[in-house]
BAKOLMAR-736158 format. One record per residue (C-alpha): residue in three letters; y negated, x negated, z; residue number from 1. Coordinates in steps of 0.25 Angstrom, whole numbers. Layout:
+------+-------+-------+-------+-----+
: rest :     y :     x :     z :  nr :
+------+-------+-------+-------+-----+
:  ALA :     Y :     X :     Z : NUM :
...
+------+-------+-------+-------+-----+
This chain:
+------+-------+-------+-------+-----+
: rest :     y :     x :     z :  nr :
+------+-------+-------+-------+-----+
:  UNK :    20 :  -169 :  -339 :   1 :
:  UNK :    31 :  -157 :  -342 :   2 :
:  UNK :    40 :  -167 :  -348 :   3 :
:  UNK :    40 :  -176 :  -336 :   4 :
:  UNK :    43 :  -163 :  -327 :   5 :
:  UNK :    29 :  -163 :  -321 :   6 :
:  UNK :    19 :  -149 :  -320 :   7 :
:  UNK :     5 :  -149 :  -329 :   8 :
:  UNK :    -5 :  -141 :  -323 :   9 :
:  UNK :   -21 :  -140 :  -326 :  10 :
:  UNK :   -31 :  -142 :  -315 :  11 :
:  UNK :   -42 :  -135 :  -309 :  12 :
:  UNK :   -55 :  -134 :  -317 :  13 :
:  UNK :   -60 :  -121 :  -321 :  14 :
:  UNK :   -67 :  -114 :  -310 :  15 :
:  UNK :   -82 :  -116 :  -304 :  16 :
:  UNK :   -75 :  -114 :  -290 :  17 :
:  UNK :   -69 :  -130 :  -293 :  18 :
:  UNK :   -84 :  -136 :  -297 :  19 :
:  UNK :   -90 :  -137 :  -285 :  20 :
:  UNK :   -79 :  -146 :  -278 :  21 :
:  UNK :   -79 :  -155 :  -292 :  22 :
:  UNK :   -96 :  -154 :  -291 :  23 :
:  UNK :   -91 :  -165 :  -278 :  24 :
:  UNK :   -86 :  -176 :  -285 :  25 :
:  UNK :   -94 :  -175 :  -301 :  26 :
:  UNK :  -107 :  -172 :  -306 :  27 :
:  UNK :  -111 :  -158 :  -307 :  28 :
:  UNK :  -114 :  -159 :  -321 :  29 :
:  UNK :   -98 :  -161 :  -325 :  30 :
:  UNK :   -91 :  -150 :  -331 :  31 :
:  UNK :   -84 :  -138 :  -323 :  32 :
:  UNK :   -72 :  -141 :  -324 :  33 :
:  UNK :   -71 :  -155 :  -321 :  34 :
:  UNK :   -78 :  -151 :  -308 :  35 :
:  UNK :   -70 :  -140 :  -306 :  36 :
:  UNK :   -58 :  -150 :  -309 :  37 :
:  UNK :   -60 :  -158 :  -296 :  38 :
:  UNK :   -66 :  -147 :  -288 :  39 :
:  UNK :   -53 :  -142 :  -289 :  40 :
:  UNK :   -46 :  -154 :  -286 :  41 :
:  UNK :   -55 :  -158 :  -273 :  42 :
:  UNK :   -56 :  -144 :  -267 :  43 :
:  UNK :   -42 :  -143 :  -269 :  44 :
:  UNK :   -43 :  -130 :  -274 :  45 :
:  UNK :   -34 :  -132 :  -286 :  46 :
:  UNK :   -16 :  -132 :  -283 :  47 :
:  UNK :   -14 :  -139 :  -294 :  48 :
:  UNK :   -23 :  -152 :  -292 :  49 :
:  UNK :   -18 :  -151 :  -278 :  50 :
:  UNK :    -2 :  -151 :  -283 :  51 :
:  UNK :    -2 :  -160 :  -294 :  52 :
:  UNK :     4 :  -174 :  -294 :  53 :
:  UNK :    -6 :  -179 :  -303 :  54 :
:  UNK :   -18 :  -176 :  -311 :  55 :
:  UNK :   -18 :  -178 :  -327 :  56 :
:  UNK :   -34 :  -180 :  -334 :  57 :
:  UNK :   -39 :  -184 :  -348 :  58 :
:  UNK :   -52 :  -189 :  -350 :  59 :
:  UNK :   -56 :  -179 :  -361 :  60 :
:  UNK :   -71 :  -179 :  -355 :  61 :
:  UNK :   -79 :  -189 :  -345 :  62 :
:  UNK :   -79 :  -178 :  -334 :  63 :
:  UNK :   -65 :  -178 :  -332 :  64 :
:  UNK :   -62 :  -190 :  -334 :  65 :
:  UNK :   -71 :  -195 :  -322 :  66 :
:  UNK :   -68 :  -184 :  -314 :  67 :
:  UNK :   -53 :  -188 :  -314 :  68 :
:  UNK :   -57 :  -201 :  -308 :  69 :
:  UNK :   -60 :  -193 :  -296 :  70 :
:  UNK :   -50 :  -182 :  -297 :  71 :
:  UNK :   -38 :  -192 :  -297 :  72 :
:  UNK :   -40 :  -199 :  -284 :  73 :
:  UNK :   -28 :  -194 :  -275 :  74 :
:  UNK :   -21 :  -188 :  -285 :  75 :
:  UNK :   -13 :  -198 :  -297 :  76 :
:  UNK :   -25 :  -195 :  -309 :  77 :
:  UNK :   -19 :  -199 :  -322 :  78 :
:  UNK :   -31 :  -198 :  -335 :  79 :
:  UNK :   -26 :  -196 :  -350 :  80 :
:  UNK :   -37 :  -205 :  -359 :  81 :
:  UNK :   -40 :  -195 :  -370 :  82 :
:  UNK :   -45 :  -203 :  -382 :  83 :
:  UNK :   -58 :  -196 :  -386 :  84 :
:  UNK :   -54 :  -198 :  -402 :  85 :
:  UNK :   -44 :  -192 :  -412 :  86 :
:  UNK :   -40 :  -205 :  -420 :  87 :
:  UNK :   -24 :  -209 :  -421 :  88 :
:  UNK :   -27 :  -221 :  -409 :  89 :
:  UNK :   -34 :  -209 :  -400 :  90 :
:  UNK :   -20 :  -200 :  -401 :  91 :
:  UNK :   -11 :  -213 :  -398 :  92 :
:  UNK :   -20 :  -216 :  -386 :  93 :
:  UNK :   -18 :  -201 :  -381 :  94 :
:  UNK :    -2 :  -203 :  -385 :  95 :
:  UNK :    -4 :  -216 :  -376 :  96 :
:  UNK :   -10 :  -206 :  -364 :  97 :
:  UNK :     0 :  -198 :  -363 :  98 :
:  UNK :    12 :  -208 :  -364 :  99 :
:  UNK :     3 :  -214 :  -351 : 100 :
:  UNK :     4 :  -200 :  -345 : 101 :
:  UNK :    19 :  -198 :  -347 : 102 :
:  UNK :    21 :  -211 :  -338 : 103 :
:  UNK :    13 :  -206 :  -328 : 104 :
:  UNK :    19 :  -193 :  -328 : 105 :
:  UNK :    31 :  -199 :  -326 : 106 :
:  UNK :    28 :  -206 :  -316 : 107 :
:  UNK :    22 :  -194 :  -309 : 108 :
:  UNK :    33 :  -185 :  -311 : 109 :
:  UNK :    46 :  -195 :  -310 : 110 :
:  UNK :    52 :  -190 :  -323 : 111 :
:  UNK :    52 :  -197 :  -337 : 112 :
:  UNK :    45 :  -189 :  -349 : 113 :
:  UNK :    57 :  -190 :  -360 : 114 :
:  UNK :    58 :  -186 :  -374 : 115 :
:  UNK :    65 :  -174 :  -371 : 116 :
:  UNK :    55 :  -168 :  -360 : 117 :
:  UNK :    43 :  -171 :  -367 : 118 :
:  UNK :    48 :  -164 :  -381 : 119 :
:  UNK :    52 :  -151 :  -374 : 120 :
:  UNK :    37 :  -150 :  -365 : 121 :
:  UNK :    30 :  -152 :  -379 : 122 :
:  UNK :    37 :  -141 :  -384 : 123 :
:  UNK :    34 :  -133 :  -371 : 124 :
:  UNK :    20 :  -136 :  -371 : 125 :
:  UNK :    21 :  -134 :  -386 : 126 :
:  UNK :    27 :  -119 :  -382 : 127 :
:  UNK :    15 :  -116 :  -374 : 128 :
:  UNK :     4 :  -120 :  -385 : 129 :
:  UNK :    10 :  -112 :  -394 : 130 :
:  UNK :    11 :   -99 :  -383 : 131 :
:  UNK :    -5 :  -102 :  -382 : 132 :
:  UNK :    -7 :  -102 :  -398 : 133 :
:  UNK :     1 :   -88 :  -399 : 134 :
:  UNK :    -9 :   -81 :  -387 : 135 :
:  UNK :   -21 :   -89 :  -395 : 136 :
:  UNK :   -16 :   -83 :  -409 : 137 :
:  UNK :   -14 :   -69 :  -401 : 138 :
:  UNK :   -30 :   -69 :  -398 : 139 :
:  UNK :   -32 :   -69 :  -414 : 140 :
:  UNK :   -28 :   -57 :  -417 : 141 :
:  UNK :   -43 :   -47 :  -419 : 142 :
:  UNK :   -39 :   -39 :  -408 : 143 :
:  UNK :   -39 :   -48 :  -394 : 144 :
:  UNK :   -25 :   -46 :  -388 : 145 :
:  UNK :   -27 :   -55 :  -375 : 146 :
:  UNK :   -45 :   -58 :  -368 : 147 :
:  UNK :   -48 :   -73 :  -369 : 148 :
:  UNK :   -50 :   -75 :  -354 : 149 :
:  UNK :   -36 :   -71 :  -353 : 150 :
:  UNK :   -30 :   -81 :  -364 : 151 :
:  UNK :   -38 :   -92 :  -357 : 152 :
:  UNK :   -32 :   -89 :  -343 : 153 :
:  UNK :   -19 :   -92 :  -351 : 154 :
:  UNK :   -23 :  -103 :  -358 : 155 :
:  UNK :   -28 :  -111 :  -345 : 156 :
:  UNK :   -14 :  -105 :  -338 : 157 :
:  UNK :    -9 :  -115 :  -350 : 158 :
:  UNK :   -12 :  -127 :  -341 : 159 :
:  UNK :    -5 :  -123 :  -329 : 160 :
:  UNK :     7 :  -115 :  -332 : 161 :
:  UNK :    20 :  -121 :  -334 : 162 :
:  UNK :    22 :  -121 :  -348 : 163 :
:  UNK :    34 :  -116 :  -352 : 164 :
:  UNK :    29 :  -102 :  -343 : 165 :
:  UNK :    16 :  -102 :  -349 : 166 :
:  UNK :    20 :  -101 :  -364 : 167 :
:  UNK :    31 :   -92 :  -359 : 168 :
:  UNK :    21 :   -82 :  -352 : 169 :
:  UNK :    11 :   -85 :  -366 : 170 :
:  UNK :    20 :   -79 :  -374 : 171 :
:  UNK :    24 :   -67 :  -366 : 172 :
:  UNK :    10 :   -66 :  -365 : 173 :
:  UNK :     8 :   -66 :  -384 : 174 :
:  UNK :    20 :   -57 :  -384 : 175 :
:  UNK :     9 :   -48 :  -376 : 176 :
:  UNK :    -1 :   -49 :  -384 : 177 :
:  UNK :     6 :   -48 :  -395 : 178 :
:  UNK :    10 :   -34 :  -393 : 179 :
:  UNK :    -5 :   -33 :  -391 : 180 :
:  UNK :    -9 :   -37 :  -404 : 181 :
:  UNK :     2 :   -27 :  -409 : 182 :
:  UNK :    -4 :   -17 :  -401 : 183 :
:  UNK :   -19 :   -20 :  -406 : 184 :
:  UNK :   -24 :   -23 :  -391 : 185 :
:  UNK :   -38 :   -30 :  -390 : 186 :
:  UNK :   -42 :   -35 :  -377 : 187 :
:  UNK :   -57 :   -36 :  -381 : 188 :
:  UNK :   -61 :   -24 :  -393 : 189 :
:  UNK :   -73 :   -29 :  -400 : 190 :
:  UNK :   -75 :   -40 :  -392 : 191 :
:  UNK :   -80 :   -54 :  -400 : 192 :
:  UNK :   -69 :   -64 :  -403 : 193 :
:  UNK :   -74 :   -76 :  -397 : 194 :
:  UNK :   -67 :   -92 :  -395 : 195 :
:  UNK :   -71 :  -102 :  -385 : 196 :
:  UNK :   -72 :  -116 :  -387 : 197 :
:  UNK :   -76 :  -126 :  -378 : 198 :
:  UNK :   -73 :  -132 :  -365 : 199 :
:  UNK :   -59 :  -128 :  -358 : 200 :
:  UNK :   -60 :  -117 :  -349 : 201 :
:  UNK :   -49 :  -122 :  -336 : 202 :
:  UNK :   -44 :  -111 :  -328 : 203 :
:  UNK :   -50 :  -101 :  -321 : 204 :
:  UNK :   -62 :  -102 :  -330 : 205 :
:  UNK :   -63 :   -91 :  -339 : 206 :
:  UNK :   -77 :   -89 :  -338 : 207 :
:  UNK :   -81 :   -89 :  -353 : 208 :
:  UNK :   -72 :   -79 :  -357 : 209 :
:  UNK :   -74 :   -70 :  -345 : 210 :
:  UNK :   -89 :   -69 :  -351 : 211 :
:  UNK :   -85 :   -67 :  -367 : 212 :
:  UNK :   -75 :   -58 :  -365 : 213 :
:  UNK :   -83 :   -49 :  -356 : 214 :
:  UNK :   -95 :   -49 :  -366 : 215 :
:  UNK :   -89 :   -45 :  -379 : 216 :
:  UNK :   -81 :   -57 :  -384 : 217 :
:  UNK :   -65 :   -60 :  -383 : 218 :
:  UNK :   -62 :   -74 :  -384 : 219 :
:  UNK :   -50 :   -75 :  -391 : 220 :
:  UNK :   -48 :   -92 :  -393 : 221 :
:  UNK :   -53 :  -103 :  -386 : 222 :
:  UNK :   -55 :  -116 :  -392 : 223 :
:  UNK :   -54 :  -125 :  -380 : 224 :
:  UNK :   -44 :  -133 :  -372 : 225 :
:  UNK :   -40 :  -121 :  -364 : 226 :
:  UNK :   -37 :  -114 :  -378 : 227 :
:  UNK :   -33 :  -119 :  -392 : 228 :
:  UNK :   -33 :  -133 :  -389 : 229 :
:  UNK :   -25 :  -132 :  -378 : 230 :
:  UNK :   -14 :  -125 :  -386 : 231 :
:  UNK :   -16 :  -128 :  -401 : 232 :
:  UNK :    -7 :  -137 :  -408 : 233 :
:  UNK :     7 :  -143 :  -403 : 234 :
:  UNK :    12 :  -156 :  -400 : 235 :
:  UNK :    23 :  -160 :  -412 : 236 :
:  UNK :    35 :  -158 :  -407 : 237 :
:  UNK :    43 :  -167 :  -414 : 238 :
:  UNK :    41 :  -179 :  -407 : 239 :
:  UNK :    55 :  -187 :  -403 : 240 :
:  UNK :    51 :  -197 :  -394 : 241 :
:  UNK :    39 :  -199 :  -383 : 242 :
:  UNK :    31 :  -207 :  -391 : 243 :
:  UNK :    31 :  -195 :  -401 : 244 :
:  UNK :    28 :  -185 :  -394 : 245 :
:  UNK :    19 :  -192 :  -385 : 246 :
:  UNK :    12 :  -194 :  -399 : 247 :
:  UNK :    13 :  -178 :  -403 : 248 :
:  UNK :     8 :  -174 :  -390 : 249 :
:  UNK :    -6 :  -183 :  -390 : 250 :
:  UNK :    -7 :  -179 :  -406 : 251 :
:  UNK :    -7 :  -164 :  -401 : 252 :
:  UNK :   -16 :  -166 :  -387 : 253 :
:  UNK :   -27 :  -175 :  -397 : 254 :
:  UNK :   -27 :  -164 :  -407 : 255 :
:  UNK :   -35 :  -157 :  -398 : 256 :
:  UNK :   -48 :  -155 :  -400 : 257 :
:  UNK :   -56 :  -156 :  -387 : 258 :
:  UNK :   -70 :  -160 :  -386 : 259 :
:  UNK :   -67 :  -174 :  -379 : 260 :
:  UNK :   -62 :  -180 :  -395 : 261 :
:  UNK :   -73 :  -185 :  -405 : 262 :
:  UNK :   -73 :  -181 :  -416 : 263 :
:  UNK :   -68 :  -166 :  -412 : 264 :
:  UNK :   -70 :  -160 :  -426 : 265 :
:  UNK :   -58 :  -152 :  -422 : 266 :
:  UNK :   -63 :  -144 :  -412 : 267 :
:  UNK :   -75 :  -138 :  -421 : 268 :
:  UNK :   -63 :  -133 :  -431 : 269 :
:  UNK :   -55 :  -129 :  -421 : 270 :
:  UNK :   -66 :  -118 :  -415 : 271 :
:  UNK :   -68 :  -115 :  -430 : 272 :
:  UNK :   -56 :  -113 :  -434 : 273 :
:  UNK :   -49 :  -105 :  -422 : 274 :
:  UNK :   -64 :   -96 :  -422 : 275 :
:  UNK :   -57 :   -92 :  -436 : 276 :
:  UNK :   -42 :   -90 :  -430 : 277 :
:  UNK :   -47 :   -80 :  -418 : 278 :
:  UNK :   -58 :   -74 :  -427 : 279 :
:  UNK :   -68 :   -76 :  -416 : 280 :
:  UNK :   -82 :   -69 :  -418 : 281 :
:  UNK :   -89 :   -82 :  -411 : 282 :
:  UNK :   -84 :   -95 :  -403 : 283 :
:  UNK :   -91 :   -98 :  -388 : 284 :
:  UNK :   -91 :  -114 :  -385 : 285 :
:  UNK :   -91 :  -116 :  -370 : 286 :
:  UNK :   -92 :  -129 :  -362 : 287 :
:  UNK :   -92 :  -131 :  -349 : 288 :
:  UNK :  -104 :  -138 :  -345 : 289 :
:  UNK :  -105 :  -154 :  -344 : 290 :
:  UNK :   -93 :  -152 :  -354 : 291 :
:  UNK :  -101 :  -164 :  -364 : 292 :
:  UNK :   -89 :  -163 :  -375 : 293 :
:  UNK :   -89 :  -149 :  -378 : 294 :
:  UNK :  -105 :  -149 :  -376 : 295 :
:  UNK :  -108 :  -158 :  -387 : 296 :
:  UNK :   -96 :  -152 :  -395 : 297 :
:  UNK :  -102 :  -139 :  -394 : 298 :
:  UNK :  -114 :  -141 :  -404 : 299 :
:  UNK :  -103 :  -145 :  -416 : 300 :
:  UNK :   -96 :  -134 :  -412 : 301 :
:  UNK :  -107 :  -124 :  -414 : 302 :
:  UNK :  -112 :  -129 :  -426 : 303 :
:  UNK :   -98 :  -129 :  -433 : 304 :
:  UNK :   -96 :  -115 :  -429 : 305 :
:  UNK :  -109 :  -111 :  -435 : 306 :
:  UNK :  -104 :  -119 :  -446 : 307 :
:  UNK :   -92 :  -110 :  -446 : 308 :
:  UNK :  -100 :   -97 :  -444 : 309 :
:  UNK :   -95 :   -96 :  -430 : 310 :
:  UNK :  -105 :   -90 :  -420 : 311 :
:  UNK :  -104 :  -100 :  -407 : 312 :
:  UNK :  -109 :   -98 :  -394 : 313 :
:  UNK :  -109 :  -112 :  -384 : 314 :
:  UNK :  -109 :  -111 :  -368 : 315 :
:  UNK :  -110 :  -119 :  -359 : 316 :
:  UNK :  -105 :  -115 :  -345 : 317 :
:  UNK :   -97 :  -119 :  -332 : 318 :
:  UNK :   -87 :  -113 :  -321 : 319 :
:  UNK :   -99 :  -105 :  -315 : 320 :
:  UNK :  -103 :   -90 :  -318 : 321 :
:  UNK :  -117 :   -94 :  -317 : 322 :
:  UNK :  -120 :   -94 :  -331 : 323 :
:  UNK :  -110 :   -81 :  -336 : 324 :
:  UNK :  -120 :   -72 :  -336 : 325 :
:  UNK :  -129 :   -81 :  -346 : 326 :
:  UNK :  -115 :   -85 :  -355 : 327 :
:  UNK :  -111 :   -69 :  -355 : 328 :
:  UNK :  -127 :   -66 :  -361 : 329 :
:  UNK :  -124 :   -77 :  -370 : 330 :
:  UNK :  -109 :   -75 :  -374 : 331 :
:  UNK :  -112 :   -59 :  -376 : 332 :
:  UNK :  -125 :   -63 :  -384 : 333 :
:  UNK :  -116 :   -71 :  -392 : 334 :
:  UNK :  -105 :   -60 :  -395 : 335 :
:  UNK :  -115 :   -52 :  -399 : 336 :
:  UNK :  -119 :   -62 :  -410 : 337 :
:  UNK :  -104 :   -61 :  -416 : 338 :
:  UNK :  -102 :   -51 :  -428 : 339 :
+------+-------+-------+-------+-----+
């Protein structure tokens, strides 16, 4: 999208203020934040659905991808088919995608995406991961230099932001927090290290780590799409021609390990492995309600962190602050728990 001289922004979706204008056109029982997605279309109380030219989907769950049909009727809807699989013919069909998406962004914006434009956005985009994975290595250090709720704001700014300002402002941000980590500054003394995995949390919902970090935990990584997945990993720069870097970039974006992909054996070893980088005293899986993938995922997930010796506690919530007051009696039962 950069390279043809277009804006990428994110949409709506993370606030219980959207669900009730979505709740008009899908079941009740779908997941918060594809209600909250149209809500915000419909009620026309999101700027961006209400600027953009077009609108971009993939069909990484069953929700989304029959609420596009309904989203896209006044407004050019263009739908990425994300193969459900990892095998070599899954990545080339996913290469094939995004080859489809560059002609309609040209047509779209007018301009041609050339070799030249689409190696210098990789290596912007690049720039930005590797702003991200210096704050996220930051929050390893034993003394907390920066709360979880405020990392999260920054990482859901990452979907809005122009880039090349975003990892400009990230960085002056890491030269911050690095004096702190010199300075031995700890947001949260004695507070429980805790990482999320689970469902994305879109912006403004920060409601999961409002309620551990005000009952004795810090969450210091979250293994979600609006953390380490979104950031880990770079696309190969090397590529020369479109086809190439086509190729590196759908290698790189199928790498991810989101719960829409069976098998997804990675994503176990991935909570494993980065509860063991950040040093976290316990991991909390939350899903969003009617959120099937990560449900289902969420038995395998426990049992190989028992497996691991990781103590795990699973919630299930929505946008709502009808239930806090039960997750905080659970989540400060559960810090108690950690030695």
């Amino acid at each position: 999208i950069f390279a043809a001289g277009g804006i990428a922004t994110g949409l709506c979706a993370g606030s219980q203020f959207w669900v009730p204008g979505g709740e008009r056109y899908l079941p009740a029982n779908t997941c918060p934040l594809i209600k909250a997605m149209l809500g915000a279309r419909f009620d026309k109380t999101c700027p961006f659905y209400r600027l953009a030219d077009m609108y971009i989907g993939e069909n990484t769950c069953d929700g989304k991808k029959k609420a596009y049909e309904i989203l896209g009727t006044d407004v050019p809807m263009h739908v990425m088919d994300l193969p459900q699989m990892k095998r070599d013919k899954d990545i080339v069909k996913w290469a094939d995608e995004i080859k489809e998406l560059i002609a309609v962004v040209e047509e779209v914006t007018g301009n041609k995406v050339t070799p030249e434009a689409l190696s210098e956005e990789i290596k912007v985009i690049n720039a930005k991961r590797q702003a991200l994975q210096r704050l996220y290595d930051l929050r390893k250090n034993a003394k907390a230099p920066i709360s979880g709720t405020d990392t999260l704001l920054i990482s859901q700014i990452a979907y809005y932001d122009d880039p090349k300002r975003f990892t400009q402002m990230v960085n002056v941000l890491c030269d911050e927090l690095d004096q702190r980590v010199a300075d031995g500054v700890d947001v949260a003394p004695g507070a429980k290290r805790i990482l999320i995995s689970g469902t994305p949390m879109a912006i403004p919902n920060w409601k999961m780590h409002n309620i551990i970090e005000t009952s004795g935990g810090v969450v210091v990584c979250e293994e979600t799409c609006t953390g380490t997945r979104y950031f880990e990993g770079q696309v190969d720069e090397s590529g020369e021609t479109l086809d190439e870097m086509v190729m590196n970039i759908a290698e790189r974006y199928m790498g991810i390990n989101c719960a829409c992909f069976t098998p997804n054996e990675g994503r176990f070893d991935d909570v494993i492995r980065l509860a063991k980088e950040y040093n976290v005293d316990g991991v909390i899986d939350v899903n969003l309600k009617f959120c099937t993938t990560y449900d289902i995922e969420g038995y395998t997930l426990e049992q190989r962190l028992n497996e691991a010796g990781i103590k795990v506690l699973g919630i299930e919530t929505d946008y709502t602050d009808n239930d806090a007051q039960q997750i905080k009696t659970r989540v400060e039962a559960f810090i108690e728990t950690l030695a």
